[in-house]
N, C-alpha and C positions, 0 to 999 in steps of 0.2 A: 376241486379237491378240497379236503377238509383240513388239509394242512395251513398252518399257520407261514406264511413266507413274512420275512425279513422285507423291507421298503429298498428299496431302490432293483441294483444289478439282480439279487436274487430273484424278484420277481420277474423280469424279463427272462433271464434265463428260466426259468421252470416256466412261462407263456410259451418260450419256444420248444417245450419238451411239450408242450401240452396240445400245440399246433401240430407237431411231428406224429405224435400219437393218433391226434383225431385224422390226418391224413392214411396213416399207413396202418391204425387198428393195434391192440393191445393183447393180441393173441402173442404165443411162448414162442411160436416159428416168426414171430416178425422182429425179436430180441435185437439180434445182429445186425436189420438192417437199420431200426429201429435208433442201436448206438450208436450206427455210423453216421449217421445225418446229423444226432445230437452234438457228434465229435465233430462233425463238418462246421456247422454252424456257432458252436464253443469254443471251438480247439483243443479240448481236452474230456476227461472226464472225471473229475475228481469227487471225492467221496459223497456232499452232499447232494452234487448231481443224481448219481449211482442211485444214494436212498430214496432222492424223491422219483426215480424211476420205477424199482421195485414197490414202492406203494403202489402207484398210479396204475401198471403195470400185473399188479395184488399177484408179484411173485418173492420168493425169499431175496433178500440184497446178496445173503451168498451165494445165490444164480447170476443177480448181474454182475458181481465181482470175480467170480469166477472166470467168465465171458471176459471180461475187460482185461485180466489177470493172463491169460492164457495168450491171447493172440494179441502179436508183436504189434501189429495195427492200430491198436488202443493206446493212450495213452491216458496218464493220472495226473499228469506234470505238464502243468502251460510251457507251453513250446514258443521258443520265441518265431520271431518273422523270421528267420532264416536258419534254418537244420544243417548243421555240419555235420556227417556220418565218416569219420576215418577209419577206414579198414585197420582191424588189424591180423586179417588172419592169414596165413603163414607166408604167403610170397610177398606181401606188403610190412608185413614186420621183418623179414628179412631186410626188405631195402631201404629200412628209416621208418616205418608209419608210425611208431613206438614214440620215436622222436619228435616227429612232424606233431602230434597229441599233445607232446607236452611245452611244445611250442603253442601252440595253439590256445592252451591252459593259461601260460605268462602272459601270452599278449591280451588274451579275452577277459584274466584276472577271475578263470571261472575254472571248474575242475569238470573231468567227464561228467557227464549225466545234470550240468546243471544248464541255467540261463542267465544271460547276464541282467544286471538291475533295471535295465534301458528295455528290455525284452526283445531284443533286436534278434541275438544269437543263441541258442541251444546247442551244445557241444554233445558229441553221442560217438561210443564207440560202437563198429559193426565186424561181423565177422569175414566177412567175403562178398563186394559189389559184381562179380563175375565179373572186372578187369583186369587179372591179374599179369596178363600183359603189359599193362601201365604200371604197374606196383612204382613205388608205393603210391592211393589212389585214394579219395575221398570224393565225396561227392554236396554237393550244398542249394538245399531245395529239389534234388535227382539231377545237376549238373554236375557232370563229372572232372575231373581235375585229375590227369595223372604225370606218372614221371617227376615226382616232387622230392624237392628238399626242403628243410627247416626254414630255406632261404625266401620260398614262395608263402609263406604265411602270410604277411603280412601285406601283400600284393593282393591274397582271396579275400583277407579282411574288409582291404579297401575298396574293394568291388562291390561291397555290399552296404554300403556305408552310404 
């Protein structure tokens, strides 16, 4: 590529876009699967990723941002090692999940949608894990956790610790 990279991390990550690409082809139908590997191997996909794909790629950035924008699957924001998703949608906020969040916020010292400084955790609201027989119900890395109180915070904390 005729882009100019940055020394160190940057260049590794664009070698691994470039590996991903010469495997699977830079045609417009291999977009999707294209960012998912990127994501795999990254953890995320944040903005100068994105550019030096749509060069490499010789499609507009607002196709891939689009793509990455659209489907929940994507992310733009490094994710820590462990994804906390607390439901909150209606049978779970009914029974505390509201609460369970904002516990979760005190003891993490993080607000929804962030990660803490350690990169350990990522706190994330969801609308419905189809557990709503456990409400209220969260899940962390896709293990599920239900029948909670405010009480069990810090117990899932430590588990992952």
């Amino acid at each position: 590529m005729s882009r100019q990279c940055e020394p160190g991390i940057k260049d590794e990550r664009f070698a691994i876009i470039d590996q991903i690409l010469a495997r699977n082809g830079k045609s417009e139908s291999m977009l999707i699967q294209n960012l998912e590997q990127i994501q795999h191997e990254l953890g995320y996909l944040p903005e100068d990723i994105q550019s030096y794909l749509a060069e490499a790629m010789a499609m507009p950035l607002s196709k891939i941002y689009g793509v990455v924008t659209f489907y929940s699957l994507f992310t733009t924001e490094k994710i820590g090692k462990y994804k906390i998703s607390v439901c909150l949608g209606t049978a779970c906020y009914v029974k505390g999940s509201g609460e369970i969040m904002a516990e979760f916020e005190r003891q993490l010292g993080i607000k929804t949608g962030q990660t803490t400084e350690d990169g350990r955790f990522t706190l994330e609201a969801c609308r419905c894990l189809g557990a709503c027989g456990l409400a209220p119900v969260l899940t962390v890395n896709g293990k599920v956790f239900g029948r909670l109180s405010t009480d069990d915070v810090a117990g899932i904390i430590a588990q992952f610790h």
